[in-house]
N, C-alpha and C positions, 0 to 999 in steps of 0.2 A: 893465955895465948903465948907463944915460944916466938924469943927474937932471936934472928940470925943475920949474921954479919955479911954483906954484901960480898965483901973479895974471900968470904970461905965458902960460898957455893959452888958447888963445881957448876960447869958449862954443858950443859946438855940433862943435866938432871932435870927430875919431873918432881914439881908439887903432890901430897895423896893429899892437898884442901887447900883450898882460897889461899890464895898470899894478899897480904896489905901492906898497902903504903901508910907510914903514920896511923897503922889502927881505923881504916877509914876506907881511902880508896881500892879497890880491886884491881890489883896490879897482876896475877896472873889465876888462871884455873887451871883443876890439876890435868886436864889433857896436853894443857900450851909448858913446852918444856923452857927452862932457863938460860937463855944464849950470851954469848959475848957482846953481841947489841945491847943487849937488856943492859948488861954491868955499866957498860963505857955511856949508857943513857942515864943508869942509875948514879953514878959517877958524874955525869954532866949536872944533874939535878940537886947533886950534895947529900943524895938520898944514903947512909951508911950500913941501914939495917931494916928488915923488912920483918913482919912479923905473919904468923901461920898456926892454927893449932896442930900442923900435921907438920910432917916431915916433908924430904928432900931425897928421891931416890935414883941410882943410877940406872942409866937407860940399860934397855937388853936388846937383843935383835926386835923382838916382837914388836915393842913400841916403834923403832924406826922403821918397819916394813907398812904399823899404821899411821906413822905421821906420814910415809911418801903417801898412802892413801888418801889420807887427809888433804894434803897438799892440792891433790888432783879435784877435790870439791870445792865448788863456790864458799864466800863465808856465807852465804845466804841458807837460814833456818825458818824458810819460810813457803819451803817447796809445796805446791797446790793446795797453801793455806786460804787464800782468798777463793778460788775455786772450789776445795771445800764448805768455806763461811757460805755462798750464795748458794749452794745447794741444799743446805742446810736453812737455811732464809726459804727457800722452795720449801720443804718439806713442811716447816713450820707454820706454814700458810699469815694466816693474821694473827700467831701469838704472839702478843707484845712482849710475856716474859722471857720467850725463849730466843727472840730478838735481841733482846739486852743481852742474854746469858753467849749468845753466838759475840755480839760487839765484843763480850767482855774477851773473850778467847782471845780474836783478834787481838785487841790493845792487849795482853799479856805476851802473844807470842811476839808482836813489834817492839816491845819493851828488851825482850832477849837479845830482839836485832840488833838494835843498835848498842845494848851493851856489846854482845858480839865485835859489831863495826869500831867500838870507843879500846874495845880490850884489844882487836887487833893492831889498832896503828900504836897504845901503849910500848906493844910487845912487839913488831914487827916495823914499823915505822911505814905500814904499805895499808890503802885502800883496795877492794875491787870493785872503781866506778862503776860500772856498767851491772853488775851487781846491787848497787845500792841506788841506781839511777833506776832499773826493773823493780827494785822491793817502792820505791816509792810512788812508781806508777800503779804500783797495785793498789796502795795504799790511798791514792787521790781518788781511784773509782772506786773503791769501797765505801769512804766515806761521801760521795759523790750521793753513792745509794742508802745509807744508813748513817746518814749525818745524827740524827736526834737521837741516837743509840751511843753514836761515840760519843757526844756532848755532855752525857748524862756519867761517867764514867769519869770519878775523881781518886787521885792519887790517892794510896793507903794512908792511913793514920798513921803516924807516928814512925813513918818509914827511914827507914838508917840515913842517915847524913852521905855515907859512904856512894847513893843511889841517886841525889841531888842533879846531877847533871844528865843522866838517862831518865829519869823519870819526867827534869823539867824539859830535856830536848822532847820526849815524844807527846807531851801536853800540849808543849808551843806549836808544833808542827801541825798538830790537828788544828787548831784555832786558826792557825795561818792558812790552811787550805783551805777550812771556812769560810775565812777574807777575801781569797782568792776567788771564791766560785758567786760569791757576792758581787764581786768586781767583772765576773765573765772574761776570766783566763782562759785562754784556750788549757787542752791541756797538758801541752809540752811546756807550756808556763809553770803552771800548778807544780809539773813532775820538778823543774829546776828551782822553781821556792823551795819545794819542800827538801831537799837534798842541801840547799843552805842553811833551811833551820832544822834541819838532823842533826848540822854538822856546824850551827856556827859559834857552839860553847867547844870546838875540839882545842881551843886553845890555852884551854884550863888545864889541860894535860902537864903541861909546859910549868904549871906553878906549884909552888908547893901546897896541897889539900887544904892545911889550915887557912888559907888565904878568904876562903871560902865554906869552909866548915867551922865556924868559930860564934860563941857566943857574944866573946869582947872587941868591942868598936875597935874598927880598924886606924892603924897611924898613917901618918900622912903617907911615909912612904910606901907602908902596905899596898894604898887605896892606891900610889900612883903606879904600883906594878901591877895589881890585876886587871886595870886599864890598859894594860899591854896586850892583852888574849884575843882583842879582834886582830890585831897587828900582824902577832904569834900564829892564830889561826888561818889567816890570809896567807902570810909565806908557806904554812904546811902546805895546805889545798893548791896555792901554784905550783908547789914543785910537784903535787901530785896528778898536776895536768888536768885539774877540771874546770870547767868554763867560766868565761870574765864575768858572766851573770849571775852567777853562784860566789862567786869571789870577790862580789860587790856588795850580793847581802851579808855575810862574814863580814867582811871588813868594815862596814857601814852601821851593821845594825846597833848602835851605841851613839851615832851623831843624834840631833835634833833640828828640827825645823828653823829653830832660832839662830844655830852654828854655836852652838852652846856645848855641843858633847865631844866624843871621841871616836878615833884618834886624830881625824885633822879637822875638825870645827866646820867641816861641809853646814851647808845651807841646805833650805827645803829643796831646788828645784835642780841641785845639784849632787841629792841620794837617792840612790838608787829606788826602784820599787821596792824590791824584795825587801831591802834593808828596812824600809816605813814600814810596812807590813811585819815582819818577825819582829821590830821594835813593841808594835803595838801588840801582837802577840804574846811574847816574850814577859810584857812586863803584865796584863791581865794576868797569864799564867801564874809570875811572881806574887803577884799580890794574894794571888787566892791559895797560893801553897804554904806548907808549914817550914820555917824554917828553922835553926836553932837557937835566933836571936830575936824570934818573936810567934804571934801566932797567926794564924792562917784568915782571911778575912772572908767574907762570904764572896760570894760572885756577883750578888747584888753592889755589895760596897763597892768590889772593885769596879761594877761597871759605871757607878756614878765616879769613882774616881778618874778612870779614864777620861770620862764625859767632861771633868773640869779641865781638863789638859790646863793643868795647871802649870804655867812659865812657856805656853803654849810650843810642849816638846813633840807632840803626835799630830802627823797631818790630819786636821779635821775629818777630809773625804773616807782614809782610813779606820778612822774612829769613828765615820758612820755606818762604814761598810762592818763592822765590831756587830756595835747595836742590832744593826737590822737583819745579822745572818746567829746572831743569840738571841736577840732578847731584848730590853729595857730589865728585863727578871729573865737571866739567863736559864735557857737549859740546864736542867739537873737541879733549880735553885727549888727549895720548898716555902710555900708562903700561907698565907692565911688569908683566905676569903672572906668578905664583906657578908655572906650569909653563916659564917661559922665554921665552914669546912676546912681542912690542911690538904693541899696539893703538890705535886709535884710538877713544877713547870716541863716539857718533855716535846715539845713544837715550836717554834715560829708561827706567827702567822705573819703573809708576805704583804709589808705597806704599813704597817698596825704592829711596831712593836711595846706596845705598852700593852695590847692583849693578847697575850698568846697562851698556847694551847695546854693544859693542866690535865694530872690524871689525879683522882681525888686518891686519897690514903687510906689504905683499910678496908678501900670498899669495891664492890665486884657487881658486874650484871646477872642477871639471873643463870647466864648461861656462864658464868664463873672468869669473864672476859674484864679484865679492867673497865673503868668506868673514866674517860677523858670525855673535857669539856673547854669549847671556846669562852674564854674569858672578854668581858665587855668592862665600858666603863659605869654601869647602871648597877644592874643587879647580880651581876657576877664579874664584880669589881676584884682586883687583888688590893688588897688594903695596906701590908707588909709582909717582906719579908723573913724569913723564922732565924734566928741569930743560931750560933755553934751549937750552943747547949739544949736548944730545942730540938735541934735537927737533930744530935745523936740523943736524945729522948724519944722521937718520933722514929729512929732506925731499931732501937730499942723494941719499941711496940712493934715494929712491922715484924720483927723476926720471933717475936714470942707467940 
């Protein structure tokens, strides 16, 4: 990979490949050109040199005739994506595979989004609300319809460090709307949740990568500066004019019930919803993700960990509303049945989360339709959950 020196970029040149910050974050693509913003940001940041396997090329007429083109387009990459997915959901009638395989589209094309949305304010220091306030609304009736499709759909293996904060914002976001439809948010609620937890890591931007990309336990004064990034992120979002309810899960979602967290030691009845909600979101999410200082936990563990709210940091009411819109044996989790069988947990059932809905492994109805089955606590008990190494052993078998 080729480093290049900050104040010898010219202004207005274009990337031909990814630039990185620190070998890590994606600081531009080659369509977004290099401005004087960028420098005097890169400059603010102490950032010196960026690195790229491609070069640095000067603009020609042609690019500027496509950047004012560009300019004139939404950032939104998501034009009659959801409208395509439901019609496609029609066509597909009751196939459960092609159900997943449409979800999966979905959660990749929303993944682009918001790096899209995280690359724009990098590089431009600008949102388009209204823009990301419509991708969200689509987003809340999607999984509105096809919750147990998006639930099943876990971040990749061993995905770059550099993708840490788009991967964990669109994971948290879907749980949180989970929470939400649990709770009977209208859905101008649901849209302005989900628009806080899209957007309420945007204040990691602000810090240097390693702060959060790193193996080695953090120093004191590390850990006291990335406790700045609700703060960081709270001032972006006002000056970017969007609403005090979106700006209170941001700023909030780091307190605890006890007045224990950050940044001002607020109390339970004094944080916001949004903020409990993406709280308990956010750290579910964490726990079940892989990080570079450790490894990933099942969705089982994490939900008994939730369940202990241990130094009691998660509103209970929240942390039921968790439970009862995954699982006791989350969605997506695979376990092992008391008659022998391995399943995939893949439903809720409403009232009853200790038995919910399985699709056995391996195995098909006659007429080649998966084979799901309500779980009890008799004779189609779940006994345990399948730990890391099983489950990719058992993803293993499903693909061979």
């Amino acid at each position: 990979m080729n480093t290049y020196k900050v104040p010898e970029i010219k202004v207005d040149s274009r990337p031909t490949d990814i630039v990185f910050l620190d070998k890590s974050f994606i600081l531009l693509d080659p369509v977004v050109p290099f401005t004087q913003g960028l420098r005097k940001l890169l400059d603010k940041w102490n950032f010196s040199t960026v690195f790229s396997n491609g070069t640095f090329r000067t603009p020609t007429i042609e690019d500027e005739d496509e950047e004012e083109e560009e300019d004139e387009k939404p950032i939104s990459i998501l034009a009659n994506l959801i409208e395509n997915a439901n019609k496609a959901v029609e066509d597909s009638g009751d196939n459960e595979d092609e159900r997943l395989n449409i979800a999966k589209g979905v959660y990749d094309t929303y993944l682009k989004y918001i790096e899209a949305v995280y690359t724009r304010y990098a590089t431009h220091n600008t949102f388009d609300n209204d823009d990301i306030s419509s991708a969200m609304q689509d987003l809340v009736a999607y999984i509105k319809a096809n919750k147990k499709y998006m639930l099943r759909i876990t971040a990749p293996a061993n995905s770059s460090p550099k993708d840490y904060i788009v991967i964990h914002s669109m994971r948290s976001t879907i749980i949180a709307i989970t929470i939400g439809f649990e709770l009977r948010m209208t859905q101008g609620r649901l849209t302005e949740l989900a628009v806080a937890c899209l957007l309420h890591e945007i204040g990691m931007l602000r810090l240097p990568p390693q702060l959060y990309n790193t193996k080695k336990p953090l120093t004191l004064y590390e850990r006291t500066k990335i406790k700045t990034h609700p703060l960081i992120g709270y001032q972006i979002l006002q000056k970017a004019d969007f609403s005090n309810a979106v700006l209170g899960g941001v700023l909030q979602h780091h307190e605890t019930e006890t007045g224990t967290g950050y940044p001002q030691q607020l109390k339970g009845e004094n944080i916001s919803l949004y903020a409990k909600i993406i709280s308990v979101a956010c750290s579910f999410e964490a726990i079940t993700a892989e990080r570079e200082y450790r490894e990933a936990k099942t969705s089982y563990e994490a939900m008994i960990e939730m369940m202990r709210n241990e130094n009691k940091a998660f509103n209970p009411d929240i942390i039921m509303a968790l439970i009862h819109s995954m699982s006791l044996f989350p969605i997506g989790a695979y376990v092992y049945l008391i008659n022998g069988k391995i399943a995939q947990v893949v439903d809720v059932t409403p009232g009853a989360p200790r038995t919910p809905v399985v699709q056995l492994v391996k195995e098909r109805s006659e007429d080649g339709k998966p084979i799901k089955i309500q779980t009890n606590e008799k004779d189609l008990k779940i006994m345990r959950v399948l730990n890391s190494k099983e489950v990719t052993d058992i993803l293993g078998v499903m693909k061979s």
